[in-house]
DSSP file (Angstrom, degrees, kcal/mol; ACC not computed):
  #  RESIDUE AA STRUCTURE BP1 BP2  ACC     N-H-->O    O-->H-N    N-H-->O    O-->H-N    TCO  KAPPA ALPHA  PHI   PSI    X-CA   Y-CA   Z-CA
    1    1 A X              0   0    0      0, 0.0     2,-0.3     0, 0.0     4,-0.1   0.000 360.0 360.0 360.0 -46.1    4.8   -3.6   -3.0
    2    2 A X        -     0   0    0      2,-0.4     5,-0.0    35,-0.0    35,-0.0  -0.917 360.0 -78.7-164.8-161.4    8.3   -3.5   -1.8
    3    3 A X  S    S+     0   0    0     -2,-0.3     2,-0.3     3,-0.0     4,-0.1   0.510 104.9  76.1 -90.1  -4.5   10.3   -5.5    0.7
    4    4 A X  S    S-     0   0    0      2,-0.1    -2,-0.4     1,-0.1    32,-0.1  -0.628  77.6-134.9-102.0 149.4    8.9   -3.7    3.9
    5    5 A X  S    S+     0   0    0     -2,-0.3    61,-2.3    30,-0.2    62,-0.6   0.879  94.3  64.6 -86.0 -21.3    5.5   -4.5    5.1
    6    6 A X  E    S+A   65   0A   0     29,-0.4    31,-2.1    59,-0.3     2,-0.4  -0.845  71.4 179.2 -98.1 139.9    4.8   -1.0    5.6
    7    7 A X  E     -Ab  64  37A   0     57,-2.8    57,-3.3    -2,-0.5     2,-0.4  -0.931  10.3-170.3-141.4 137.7    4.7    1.3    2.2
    8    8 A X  E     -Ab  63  38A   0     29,-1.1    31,-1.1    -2,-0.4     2,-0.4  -0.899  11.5-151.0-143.1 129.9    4.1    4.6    1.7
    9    9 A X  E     +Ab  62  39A   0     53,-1.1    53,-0.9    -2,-0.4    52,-0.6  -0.579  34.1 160.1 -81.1 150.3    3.5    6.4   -1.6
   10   10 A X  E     - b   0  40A   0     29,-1.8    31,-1.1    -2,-0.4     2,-0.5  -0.678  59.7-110.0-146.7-173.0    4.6   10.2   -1.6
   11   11 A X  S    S+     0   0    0     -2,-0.3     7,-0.7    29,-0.2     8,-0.3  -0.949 104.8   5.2-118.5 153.6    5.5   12.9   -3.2
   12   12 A X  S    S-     0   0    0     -2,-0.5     2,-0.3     5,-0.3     5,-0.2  -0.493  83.8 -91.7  97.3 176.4    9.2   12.6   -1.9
   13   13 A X    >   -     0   0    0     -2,-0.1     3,-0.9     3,-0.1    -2,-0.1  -0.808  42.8 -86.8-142.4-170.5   11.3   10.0    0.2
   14   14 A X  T 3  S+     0   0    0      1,-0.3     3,-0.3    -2,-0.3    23,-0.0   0.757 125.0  39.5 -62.7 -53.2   12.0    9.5    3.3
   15   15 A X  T 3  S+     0   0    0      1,-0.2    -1,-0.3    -3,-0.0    -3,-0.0   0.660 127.1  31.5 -85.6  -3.9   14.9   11.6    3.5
   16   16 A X  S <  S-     0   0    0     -3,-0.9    -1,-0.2     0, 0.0    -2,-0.2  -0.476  74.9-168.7-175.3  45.4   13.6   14.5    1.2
   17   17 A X        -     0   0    0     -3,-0.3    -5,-0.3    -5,-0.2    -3,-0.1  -0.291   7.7-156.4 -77.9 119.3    9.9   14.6    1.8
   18   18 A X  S    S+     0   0    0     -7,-0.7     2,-0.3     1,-0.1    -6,-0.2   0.372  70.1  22.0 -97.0  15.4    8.3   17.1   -1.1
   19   19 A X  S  > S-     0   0    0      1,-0.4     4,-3.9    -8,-0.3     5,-0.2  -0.984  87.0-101.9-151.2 155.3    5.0   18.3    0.5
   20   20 A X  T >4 S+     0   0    0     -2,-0.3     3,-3.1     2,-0.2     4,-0.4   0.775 114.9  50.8 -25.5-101.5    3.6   18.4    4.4
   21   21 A X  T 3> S+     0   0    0      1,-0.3     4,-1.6     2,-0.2    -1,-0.2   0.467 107.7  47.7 -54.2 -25.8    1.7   15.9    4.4
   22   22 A X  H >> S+     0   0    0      2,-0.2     3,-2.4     3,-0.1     4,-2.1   0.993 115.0  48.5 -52.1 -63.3    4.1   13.3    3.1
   23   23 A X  H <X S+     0   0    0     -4,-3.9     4,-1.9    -3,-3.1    -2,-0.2   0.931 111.6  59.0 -64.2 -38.9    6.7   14.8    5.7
   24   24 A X  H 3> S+     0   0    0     -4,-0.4     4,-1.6     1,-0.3     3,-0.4   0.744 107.9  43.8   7.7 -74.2    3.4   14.2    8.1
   25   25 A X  H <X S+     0   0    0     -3,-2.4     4,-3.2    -4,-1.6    -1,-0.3   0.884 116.8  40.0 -72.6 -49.9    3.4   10.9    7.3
   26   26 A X  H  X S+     0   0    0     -4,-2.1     4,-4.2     2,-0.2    -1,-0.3   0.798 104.8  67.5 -73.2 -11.4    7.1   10.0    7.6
   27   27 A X  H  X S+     0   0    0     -4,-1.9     4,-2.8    -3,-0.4    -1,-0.2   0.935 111.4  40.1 -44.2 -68.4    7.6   12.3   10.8
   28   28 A X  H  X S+     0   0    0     -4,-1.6     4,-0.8     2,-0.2    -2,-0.2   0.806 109.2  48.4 -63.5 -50.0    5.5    9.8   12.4
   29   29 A X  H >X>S+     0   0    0     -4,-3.2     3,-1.3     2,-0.2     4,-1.2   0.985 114.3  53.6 -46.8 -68.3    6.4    6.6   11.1
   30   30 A X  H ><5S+     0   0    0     -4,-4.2     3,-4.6     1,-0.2     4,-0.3   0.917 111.3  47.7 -42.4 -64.8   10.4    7.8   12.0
   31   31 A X  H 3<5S+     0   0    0     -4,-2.8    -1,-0.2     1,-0.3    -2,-0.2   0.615 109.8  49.2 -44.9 -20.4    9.1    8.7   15.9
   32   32 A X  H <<5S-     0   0    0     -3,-1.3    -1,-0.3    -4,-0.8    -2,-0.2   0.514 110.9-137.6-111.4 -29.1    7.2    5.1   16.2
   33   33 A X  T <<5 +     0   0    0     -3,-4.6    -3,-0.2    -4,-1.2     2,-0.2   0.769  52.4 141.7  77.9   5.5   11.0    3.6   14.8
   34   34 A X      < -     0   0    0     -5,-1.0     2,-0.4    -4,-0.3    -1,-0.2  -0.575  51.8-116.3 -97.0 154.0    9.5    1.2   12.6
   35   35 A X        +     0   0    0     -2,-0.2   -29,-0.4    -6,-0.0     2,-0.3  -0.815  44.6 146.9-100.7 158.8   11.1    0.5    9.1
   36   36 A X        -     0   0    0     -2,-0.4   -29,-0.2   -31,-0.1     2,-0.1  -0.972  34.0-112.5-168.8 166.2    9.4    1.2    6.0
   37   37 A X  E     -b    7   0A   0    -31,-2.1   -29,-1.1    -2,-0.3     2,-0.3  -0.362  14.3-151.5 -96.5 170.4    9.6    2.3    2.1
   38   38 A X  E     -b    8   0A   0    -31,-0.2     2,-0.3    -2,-0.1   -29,-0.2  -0.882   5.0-157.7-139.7 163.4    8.6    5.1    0.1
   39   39 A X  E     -b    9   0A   0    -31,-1.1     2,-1.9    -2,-0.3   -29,-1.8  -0.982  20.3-138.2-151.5 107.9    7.7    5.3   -3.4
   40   40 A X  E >   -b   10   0A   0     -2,-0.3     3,-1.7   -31,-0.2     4,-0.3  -0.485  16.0-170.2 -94.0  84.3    8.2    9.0   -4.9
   41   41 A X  G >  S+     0   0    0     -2,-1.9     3,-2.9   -31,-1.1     7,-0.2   0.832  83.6  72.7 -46.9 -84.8    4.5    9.6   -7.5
   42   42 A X  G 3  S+     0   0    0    -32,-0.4    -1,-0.3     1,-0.3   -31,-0.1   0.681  94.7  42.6 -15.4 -47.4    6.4   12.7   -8.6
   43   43 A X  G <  S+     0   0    0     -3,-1.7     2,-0.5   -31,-0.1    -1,-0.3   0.728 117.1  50.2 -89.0   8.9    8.6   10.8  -10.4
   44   44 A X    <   -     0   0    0     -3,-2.9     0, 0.0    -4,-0.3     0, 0.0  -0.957  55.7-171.2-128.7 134.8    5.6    8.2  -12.1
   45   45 A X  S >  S+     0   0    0     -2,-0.5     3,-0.9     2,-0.0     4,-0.4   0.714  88.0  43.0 -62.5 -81.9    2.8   10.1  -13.6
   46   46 A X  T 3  S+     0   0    0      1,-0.2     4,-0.3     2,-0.2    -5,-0.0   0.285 110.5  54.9 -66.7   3.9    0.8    6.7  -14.0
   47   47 A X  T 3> S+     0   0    0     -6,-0.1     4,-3.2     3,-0.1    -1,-0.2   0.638 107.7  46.7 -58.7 -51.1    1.7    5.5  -10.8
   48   48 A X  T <4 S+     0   0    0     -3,-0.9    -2,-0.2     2,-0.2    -6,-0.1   0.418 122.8  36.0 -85.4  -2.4    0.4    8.5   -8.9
   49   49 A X  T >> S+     0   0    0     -4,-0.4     4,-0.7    -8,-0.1     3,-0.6   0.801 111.4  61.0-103.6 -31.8   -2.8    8.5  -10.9
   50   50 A X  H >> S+     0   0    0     -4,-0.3     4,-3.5     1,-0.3     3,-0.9   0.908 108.8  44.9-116.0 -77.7   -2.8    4.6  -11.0
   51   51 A X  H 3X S+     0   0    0     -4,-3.2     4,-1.2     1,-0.3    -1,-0.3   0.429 106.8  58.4 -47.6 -10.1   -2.9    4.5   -6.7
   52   52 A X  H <>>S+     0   0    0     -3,-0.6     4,-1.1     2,-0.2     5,-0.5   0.638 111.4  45.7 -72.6 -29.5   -5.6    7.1   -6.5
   53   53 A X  H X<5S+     0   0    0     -3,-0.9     3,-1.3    -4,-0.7    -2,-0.2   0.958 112.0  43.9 -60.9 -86.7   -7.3    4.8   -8.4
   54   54 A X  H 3<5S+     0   0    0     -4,-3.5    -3,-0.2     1,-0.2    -2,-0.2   0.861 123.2  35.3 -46.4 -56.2   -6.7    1.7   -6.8
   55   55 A X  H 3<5S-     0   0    0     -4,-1.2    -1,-0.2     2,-0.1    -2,-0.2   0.715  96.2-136.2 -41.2 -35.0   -7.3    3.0   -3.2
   56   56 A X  T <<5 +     0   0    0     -3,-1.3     2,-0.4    -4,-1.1    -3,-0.2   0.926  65.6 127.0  28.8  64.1  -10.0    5.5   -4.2
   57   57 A X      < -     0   0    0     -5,-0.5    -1,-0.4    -6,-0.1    -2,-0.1  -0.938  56.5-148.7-117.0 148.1   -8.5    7.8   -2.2
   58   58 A X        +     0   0    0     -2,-0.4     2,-0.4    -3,-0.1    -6,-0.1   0.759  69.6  73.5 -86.1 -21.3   -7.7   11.4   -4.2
   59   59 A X  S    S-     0   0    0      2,-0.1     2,-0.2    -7,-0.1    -1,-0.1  -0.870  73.2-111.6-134.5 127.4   -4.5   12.3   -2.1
   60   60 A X  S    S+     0   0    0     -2,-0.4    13,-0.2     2,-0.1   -50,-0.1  -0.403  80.4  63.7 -75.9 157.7   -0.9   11.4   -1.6
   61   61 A X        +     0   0    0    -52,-0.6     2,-0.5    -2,-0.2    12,-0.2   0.687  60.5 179.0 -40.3 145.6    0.4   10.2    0.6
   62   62 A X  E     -A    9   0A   0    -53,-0.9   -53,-1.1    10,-0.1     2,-0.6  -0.955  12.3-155.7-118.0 145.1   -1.0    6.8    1.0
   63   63 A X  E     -AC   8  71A   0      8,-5.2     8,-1.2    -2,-0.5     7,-1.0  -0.920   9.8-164.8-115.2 137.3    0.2    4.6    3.5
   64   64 A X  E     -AC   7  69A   0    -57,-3.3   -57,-2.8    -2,-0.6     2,-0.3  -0.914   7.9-156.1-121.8 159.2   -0.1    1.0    3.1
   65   65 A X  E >  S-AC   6  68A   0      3,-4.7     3,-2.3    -2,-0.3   -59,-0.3  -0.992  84.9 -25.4-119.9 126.6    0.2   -2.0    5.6
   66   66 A X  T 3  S-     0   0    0    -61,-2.3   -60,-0.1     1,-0.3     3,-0.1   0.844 129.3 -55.7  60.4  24.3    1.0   -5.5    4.5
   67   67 A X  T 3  S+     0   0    0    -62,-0.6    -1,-0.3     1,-0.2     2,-0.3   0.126 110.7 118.6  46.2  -7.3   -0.7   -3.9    1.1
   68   68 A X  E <  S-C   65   0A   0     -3,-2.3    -3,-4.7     1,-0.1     2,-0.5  -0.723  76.7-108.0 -83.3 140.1   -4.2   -2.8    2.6
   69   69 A X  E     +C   64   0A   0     -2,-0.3    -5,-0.2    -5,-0.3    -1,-0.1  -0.725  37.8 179.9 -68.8  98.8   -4.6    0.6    2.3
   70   70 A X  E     -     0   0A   0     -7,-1.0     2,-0.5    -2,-0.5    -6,-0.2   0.663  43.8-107.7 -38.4 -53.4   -4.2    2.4    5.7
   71   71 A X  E     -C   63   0A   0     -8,-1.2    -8,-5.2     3,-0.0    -1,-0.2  -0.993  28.9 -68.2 149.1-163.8   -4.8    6.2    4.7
   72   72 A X        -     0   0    0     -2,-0.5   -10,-0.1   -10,-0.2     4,-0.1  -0.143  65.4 -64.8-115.4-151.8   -3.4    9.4    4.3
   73   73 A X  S >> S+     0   0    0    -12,-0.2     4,-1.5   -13,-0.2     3,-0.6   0.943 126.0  45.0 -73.6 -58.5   -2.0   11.9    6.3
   74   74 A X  H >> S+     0   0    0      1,-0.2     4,-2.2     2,-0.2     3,-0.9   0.972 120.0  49.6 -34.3 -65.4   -5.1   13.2    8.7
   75   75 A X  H 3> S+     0   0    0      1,-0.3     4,-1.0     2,-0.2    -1,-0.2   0.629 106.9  53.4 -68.6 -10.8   -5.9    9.3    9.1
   76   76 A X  H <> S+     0   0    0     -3,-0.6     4,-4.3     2,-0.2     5,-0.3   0.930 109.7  44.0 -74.6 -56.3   -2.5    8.6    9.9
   77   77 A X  H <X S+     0   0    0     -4,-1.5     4,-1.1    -3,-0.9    -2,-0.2   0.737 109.6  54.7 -61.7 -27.1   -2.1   11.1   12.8
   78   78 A X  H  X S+     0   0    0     -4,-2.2     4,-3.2     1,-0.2     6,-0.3   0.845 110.9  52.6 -80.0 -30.3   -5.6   10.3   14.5
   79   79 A X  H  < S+     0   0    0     -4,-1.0     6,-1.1    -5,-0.4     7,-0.4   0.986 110.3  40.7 -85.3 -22.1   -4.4    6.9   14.5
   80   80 A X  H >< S+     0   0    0     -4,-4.3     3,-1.3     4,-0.2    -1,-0.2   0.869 108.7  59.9 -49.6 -35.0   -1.4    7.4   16.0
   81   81 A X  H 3< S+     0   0    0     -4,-1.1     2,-0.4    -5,-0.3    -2,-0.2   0.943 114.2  39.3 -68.4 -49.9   -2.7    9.9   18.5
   82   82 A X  T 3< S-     0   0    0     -4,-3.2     2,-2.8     1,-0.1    -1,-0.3  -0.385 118.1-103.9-103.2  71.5   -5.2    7.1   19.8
   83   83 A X  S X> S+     0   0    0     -3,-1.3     3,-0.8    -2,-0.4     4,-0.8   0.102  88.3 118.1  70.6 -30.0   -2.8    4.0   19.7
   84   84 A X  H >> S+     0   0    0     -2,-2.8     3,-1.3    -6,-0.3     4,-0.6   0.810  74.5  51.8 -25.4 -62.0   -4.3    2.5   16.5
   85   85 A X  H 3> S+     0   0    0     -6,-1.1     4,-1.3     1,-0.4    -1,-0.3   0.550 106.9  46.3 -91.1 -29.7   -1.3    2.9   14.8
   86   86 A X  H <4 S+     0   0    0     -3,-0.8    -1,-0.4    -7,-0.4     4,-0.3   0.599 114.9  48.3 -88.3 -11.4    1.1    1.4   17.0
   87   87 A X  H <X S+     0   0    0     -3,-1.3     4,-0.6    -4,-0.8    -2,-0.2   0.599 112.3  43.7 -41.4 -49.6   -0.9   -1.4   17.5
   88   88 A X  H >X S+     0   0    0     -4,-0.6     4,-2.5     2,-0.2     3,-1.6   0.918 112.7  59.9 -93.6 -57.1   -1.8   -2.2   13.8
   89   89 A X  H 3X S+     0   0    0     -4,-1.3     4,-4.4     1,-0.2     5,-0.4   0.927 107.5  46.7 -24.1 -47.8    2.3   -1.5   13.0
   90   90 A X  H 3> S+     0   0    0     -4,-0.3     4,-2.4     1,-0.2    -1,-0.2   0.942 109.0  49.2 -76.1 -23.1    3.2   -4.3   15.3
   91   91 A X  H << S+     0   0    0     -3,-1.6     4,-0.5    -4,-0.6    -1,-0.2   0.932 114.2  47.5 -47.7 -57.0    1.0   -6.7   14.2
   92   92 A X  H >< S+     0   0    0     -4,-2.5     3,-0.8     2,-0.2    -2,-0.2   0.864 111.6  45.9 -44.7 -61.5    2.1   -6.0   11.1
   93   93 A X  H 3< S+     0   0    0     -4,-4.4    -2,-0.2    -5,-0.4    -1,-0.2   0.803 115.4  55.1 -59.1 -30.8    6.1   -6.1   11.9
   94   94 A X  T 3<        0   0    0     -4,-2.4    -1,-0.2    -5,-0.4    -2,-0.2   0.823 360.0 360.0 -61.2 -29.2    5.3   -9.5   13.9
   95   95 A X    <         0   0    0     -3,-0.8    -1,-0.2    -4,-0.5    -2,-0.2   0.523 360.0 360.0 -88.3 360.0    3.6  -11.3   11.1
């Protein structure tokens, strides 16, 4: 997906986040310090229908790890809020 092991599609980037739950996503990911890429569906039509697809998830943002499909935004925050997330991140960042 890109050169980072963690990926997040968005409506946005990183620096410019264009809805909540994108900035959600990246809020968190910046506070945790870890690096990772963004991919801005606004600017792909058939991208942003194309990963609703593939995931079967309906809603940007999607966060991916290592390419498996992590979540959204909600799922993002409960797992940071119980530790999941820092856990699965490091694994990830180790490997």
């Amino acid at each position: 997906m890109g050169s980072s092991p963690i990926f997040v599609f968005m409506k946005g980037n990183k620096l410019m986040p264009q809805c909540g739950f994108s900035n959600n996503v990246v809020q968190i990911l910046n506070a945790m310090a870890v690096p990772f890429e963004t991919f801005d569906v606004l600017s792909d039509m058939e991208i942003r229908q194309g990963i609703k697809e593939y995931s079967d998830w309906p809603t940007i943002p999607q966060v991916y790890v290592n390419g498996e499909f992590i979540g959204g935004s909600d799922i993002l925050i409960e797992m940071y809020n119980s530790g999941e997330l820092k856990e699965k991140l490091e694994i990830a960042l180790a490997s």
